[in-house]
N, C-alpha and C positions, 0 to 999 in steps of 0.2 A: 567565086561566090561560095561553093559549099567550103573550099579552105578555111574563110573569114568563120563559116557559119558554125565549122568545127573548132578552129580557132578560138571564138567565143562562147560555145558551150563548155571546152575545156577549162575557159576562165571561171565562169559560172560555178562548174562543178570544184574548182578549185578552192575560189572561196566558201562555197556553201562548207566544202571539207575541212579546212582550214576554221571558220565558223562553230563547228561541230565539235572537234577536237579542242578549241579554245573551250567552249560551254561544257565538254566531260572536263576539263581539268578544274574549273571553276568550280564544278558539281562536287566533283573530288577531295577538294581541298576544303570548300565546307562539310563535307558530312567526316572528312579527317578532324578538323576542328571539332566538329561534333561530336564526335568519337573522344577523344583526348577531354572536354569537358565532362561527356558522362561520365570516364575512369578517373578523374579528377573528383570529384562530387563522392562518388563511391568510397574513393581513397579516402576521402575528410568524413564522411558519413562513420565507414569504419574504425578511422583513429576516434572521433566523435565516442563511438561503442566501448572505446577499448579505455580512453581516459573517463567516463559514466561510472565502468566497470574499477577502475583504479580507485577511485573516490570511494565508492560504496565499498569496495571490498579492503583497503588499505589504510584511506585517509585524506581528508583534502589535499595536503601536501601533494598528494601522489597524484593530481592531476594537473601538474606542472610537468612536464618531459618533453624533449623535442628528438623526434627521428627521423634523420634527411632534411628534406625540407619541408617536414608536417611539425609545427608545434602546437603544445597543447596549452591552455593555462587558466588555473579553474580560481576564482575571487570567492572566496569564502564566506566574505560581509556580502556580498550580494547575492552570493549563491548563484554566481555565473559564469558558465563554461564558452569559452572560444577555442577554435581548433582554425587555423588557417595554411593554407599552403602556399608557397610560393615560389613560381616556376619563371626566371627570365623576368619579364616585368609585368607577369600577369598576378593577381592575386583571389583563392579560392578558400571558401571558410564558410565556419559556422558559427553564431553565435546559440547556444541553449539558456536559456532561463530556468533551472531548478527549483526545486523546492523537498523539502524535508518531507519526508511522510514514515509518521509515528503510526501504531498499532490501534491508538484511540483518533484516529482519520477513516477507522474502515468499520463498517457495520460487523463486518468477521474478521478475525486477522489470527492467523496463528503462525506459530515458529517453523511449523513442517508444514501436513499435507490437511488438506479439507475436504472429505467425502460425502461426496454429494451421491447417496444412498436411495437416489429417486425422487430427491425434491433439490430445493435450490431460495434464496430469498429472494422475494419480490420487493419490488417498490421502494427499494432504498435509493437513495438521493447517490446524483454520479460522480456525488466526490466519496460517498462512503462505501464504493463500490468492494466486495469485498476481495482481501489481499493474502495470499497462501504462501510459504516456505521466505518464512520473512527472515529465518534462520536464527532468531535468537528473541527473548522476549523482558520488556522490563523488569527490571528485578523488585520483588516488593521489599519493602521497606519496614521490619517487623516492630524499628525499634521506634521508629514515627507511632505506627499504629496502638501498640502497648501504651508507648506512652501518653495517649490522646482517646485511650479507650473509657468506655461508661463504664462494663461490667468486661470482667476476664474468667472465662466458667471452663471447669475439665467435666465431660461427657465420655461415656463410651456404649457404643448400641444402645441409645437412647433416644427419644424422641422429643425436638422443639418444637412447641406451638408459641403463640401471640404472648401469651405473659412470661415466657420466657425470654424472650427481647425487649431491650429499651431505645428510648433515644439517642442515634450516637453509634460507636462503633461498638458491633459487639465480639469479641473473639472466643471461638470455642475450641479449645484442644479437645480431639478425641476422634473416631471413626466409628463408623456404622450408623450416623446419626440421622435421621428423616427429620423432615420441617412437615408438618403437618398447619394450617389452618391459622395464618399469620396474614398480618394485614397493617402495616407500619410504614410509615414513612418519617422521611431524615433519618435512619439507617442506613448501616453497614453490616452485612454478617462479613464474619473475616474463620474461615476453616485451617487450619492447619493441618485436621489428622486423613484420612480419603474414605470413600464410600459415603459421598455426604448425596443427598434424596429428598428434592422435596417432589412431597409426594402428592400433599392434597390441596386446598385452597391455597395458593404463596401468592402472595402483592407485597412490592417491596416498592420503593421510594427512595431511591439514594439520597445520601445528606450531601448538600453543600456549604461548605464554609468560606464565609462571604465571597460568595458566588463561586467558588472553585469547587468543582466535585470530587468524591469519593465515590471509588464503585459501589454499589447495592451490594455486590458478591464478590469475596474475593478466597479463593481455595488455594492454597500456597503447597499441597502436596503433588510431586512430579507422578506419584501413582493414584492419583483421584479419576473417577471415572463417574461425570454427574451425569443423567439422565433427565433432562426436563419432557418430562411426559405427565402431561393433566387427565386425570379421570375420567369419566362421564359423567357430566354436570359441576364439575372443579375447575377453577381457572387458575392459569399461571401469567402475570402480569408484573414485568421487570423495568421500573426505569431507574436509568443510569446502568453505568458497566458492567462485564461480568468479566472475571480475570480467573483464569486456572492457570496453574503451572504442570496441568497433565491432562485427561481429554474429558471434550463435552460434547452430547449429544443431544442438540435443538430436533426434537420430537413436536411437542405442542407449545401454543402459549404465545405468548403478546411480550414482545423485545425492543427496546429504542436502541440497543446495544450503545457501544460495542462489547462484542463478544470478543474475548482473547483467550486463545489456548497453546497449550505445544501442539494438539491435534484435535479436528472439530470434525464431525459426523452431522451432516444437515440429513434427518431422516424421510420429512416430506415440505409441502412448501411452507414457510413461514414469511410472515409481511411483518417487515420489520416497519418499526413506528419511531424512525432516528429523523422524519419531518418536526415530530411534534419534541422529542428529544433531543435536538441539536447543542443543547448548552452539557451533555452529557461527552460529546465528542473534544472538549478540551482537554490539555495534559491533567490528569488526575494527580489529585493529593495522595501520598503513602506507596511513592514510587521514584524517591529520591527526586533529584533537581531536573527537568528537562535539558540544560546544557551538559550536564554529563555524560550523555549518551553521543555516540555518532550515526544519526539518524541515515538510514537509507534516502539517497537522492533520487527522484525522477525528474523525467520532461514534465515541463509544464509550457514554454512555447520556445519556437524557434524561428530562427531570420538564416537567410543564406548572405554569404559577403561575397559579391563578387567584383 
């Protein structure tokens, strides 16, 4: 009797052990599976980084490439990226949805860096969120704006007020100039020379032509250094664009922007007004054709392919 009863618990234990070892291998072989899918994911996520990176920094072409068995292949009319891998007869990918984003999409957008000097912009909208070291900036367009100008004035250390501007685009060669006590809309000032200041009352109103804007401001010298800072009891109040091609420093004052420079200086908080300004955020007139530029890509949504 105790043979059988030994007998039978060695069966018992036998299969419980046998049981045991079957369930670690099982256990094993999925979190192996498991394993191999997260470094697969990775793998596509990073060629994903690496063809994003080829596009913006190259050229759509360049996000066609295949290495091993990751290829990449970027549709241009659609502005859309797929990256897939394929292992045996499994298949792993991504699909991205793109989109262009120009420098008049961001409430601030400059070529380099944005110092935030103890303040920062509130309340702009989360598409106009603002965008720094965009690394290069639209080129203006001198011979558009001359040619489509009201008045064409040379200034130097002098000072603009209200009758000094018309309807239209005004261009002023010269440096050292202050805006003192203007109040105009369907305007353009257009600066060439640097050290341009408004100093005291400024309200501006950019022009648009049928329905396309023009910035309010636009300062074409790479050594300009504006400083929007309003007085005590003065206001600075800007709709449509502002465009430098050297730095700006948002101090005080009422912006729908956007704001574009090679470097921007945010001094304290500013609440940007680009709700009520949104038709300001389109490609600008006097900045050549929008297709001729190779706009930087981002995500805008993604699918996984498994």
């Amino acid at each position: 009797m105790y043979i059988v009863a030994i007998m039978i618990t060695a069966v018992i234990f036998s299969a419980t052990g046998l049981g045991v070892l079957n369930l670690a291998t099982v256990v094993n072989l999925d979190t192996q599976a498991a394993v191999e899918t997260v470094q697969d994911q990775v793998e596509v996520e990073s060629f994903a980084n690496v063809a994003l990176w080829r596009v913006n920094a190259g050229g759509d072409n360049l996000g066609n490439f295949t290495v091993g068995n990751v290829t990449a292949a970027y549709d241009s009319a659609l502005q859309r990226l797929t990256v897939i891998k394929t292992t045996d007869d499994e298949t792993n990918g991504l699909i991205l949805d793109l989109s262009e984003d120009s420098h008049f999409k961001r409430a601030v957008a400059t070529k380099y860096g944005i110092d935030f000097n103890g303040g920062k912009t509130i309340s702009e909208e989360p598409i106009h969120q603002l965008r720094h070291d965009m690394e290069f900036l639209p080129q203006v367009d001198m011979a558009y704006l001359v040619a489509n100008a009201a008045q064409e004035v040379w200034l130097w250390n002098d000072h603009i007020h209200d009758e000094d501007v018309v309807e239209g685009i005004n261009i002023f060669h010269g440096s050292y100039l202050d805006i003192h006590n203007v109040d105009k809309e369907n305007v353009t000032l257009v600066f060439t020379g640097y050290d341009i200041q408004p100093k005291d009352d400024v309200k501006l109103k950019a022009s648009l032509i049928n329905g396309v804007p023009l910035p309010a401001i636009i300062m074409t010298n790479p050594y300009n250094d504006t400083h929007f800072d309003q007085g005590y009891g003065d206001e600075i109040h800007i709709e449509g664009a502002i465009y430098s091609a050297g730095h700006v420093r948002l101090h005080e004052g009422e912006f729908t922007g956007p704001v574009i420079a090679k470097t921007a200086r945010i001094c304290r908080d500013i609440d940007m007004l680009d709700d009520d300004g949104s038709k300001y955020y389109a490609w600008n007139l006097g900045f050549g054709n929008y297709e001729d530029y190779d706009w930087p890509k981002q995500i805008q949504e993604w699918a996984r392919i498994d």
